[in-house]
SEVEXPA-417942 format. One record per residue: x, y, z of N, C-alpha, C in turn; residue in three letters. Coordinates in steps of 0.1 Angstrom, whole numbers, plus 2048, in hexadecimal, padded with zeros to 3 digits. Layout:
N
XYZXYZXYZala/...
***
This chain:
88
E04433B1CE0A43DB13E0E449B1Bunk/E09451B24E09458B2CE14457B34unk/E1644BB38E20449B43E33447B39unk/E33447B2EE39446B26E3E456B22unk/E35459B1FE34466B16E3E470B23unk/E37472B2CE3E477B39E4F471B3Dunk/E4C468B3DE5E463B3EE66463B32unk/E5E464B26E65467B1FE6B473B19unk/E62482B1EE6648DB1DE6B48DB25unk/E6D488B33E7A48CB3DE83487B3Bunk/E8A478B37E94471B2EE9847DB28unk/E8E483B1FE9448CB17E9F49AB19unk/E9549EB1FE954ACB2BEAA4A9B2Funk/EAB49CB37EB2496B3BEC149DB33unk/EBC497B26ECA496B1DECB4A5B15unk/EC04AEB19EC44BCB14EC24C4B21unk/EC94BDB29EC54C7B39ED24D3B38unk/EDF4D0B37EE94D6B37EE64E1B2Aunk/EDE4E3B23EE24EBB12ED24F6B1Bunk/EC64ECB20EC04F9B24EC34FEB2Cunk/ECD4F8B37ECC503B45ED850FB3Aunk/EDF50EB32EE7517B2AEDE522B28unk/ED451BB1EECA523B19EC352BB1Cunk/EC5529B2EEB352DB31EAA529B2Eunk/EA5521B2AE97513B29E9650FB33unk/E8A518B3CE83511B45E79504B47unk/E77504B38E704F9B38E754E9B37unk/E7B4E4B3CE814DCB3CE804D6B4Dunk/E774CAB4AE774C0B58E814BDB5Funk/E8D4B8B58E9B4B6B61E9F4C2B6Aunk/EA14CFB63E9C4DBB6CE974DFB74unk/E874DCB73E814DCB78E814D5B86unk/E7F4C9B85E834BFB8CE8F4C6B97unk/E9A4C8B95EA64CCB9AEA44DABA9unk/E984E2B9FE924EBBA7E8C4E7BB3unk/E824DDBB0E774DABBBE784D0BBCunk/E7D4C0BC5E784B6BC7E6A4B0BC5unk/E654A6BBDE5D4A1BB6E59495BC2unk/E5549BBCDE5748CBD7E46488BD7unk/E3C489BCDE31484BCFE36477BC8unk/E40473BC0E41469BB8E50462BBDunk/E54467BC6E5E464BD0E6A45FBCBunk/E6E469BBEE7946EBB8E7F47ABBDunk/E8E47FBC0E94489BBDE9A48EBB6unk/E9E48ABAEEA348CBA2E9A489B94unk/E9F48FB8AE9648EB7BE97481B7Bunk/EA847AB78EAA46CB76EA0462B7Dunk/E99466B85E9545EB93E8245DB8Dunk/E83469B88E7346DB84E70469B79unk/E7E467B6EE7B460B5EE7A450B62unk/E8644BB6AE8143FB70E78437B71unk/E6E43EB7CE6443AB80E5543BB73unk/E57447B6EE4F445B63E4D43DB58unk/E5B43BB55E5D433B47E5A423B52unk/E5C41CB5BE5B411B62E4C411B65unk/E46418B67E3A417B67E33414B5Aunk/E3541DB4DE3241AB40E3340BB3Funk/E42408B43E433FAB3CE3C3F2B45unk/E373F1B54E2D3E8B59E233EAB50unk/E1F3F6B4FE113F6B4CE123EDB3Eunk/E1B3F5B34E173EBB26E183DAB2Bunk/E1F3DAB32E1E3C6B35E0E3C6B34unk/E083C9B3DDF83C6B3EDF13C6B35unk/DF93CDB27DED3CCB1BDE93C1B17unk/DE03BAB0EDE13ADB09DE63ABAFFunk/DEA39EAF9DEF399AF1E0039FAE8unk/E053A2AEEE133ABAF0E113B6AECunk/E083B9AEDE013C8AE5E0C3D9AECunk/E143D3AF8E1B3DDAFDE2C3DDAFCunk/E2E3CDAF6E3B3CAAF8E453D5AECunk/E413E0AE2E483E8AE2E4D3F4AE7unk/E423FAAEFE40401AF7E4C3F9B09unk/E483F0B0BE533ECB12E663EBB12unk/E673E9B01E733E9AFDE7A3F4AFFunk/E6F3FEAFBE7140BAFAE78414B08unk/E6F40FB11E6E415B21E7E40DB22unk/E7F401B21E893FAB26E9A3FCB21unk/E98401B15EA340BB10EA5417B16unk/E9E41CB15EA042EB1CEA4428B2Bunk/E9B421B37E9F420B43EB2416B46unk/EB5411B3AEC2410B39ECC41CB3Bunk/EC8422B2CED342EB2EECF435B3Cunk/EC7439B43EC643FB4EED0433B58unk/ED242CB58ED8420B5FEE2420B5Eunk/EEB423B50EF6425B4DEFC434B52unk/EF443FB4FEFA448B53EF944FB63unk/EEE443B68EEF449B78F0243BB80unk/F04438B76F1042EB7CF1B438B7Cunk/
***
């Protein structure tokens, strides 16, 4: 859930990065991100860091039992598309 939650507010972050840097909303991971290279997780970019998080979520839900994760995977596996689409 964790690993989800994190990619999924950067996903997020993502698609309102352009309206905070307007705003001045520092709080915003894509921003963030942009500032400082994030290389403990050997992403450069937000795209790179939502990535890897939401791909991890969806390993990990595999491992649950009894498909107990396969929404949670649908989930991760939609969002890591549009990131796929929009890094083309």
């Amino acid at each position: 859930g964790t690993l989800f939650g994190i990619g999924y507010q950067i996903f997020d972050d993502l698609q309102d990065r352009e309206g905070d840097r307007l705003s001045g909303n520092t709080a915003n991971m894509a921003l963030m991100v942009e500032d400082n290279a994030v290389s403990k997780y050997q992403a450069n970019t937000a795209e790179e860091l939502a990535y890897y998080f939401l791909s991890e979520a969806a390993s990990g839900a595999a491992e649950l039992p009894s498909g107990c994760g396969d929404l949670l995977i649908e989930k991760c596996s939609a969002l890591l598309q549009v990131l796929e689409r929009e890094a083309a």
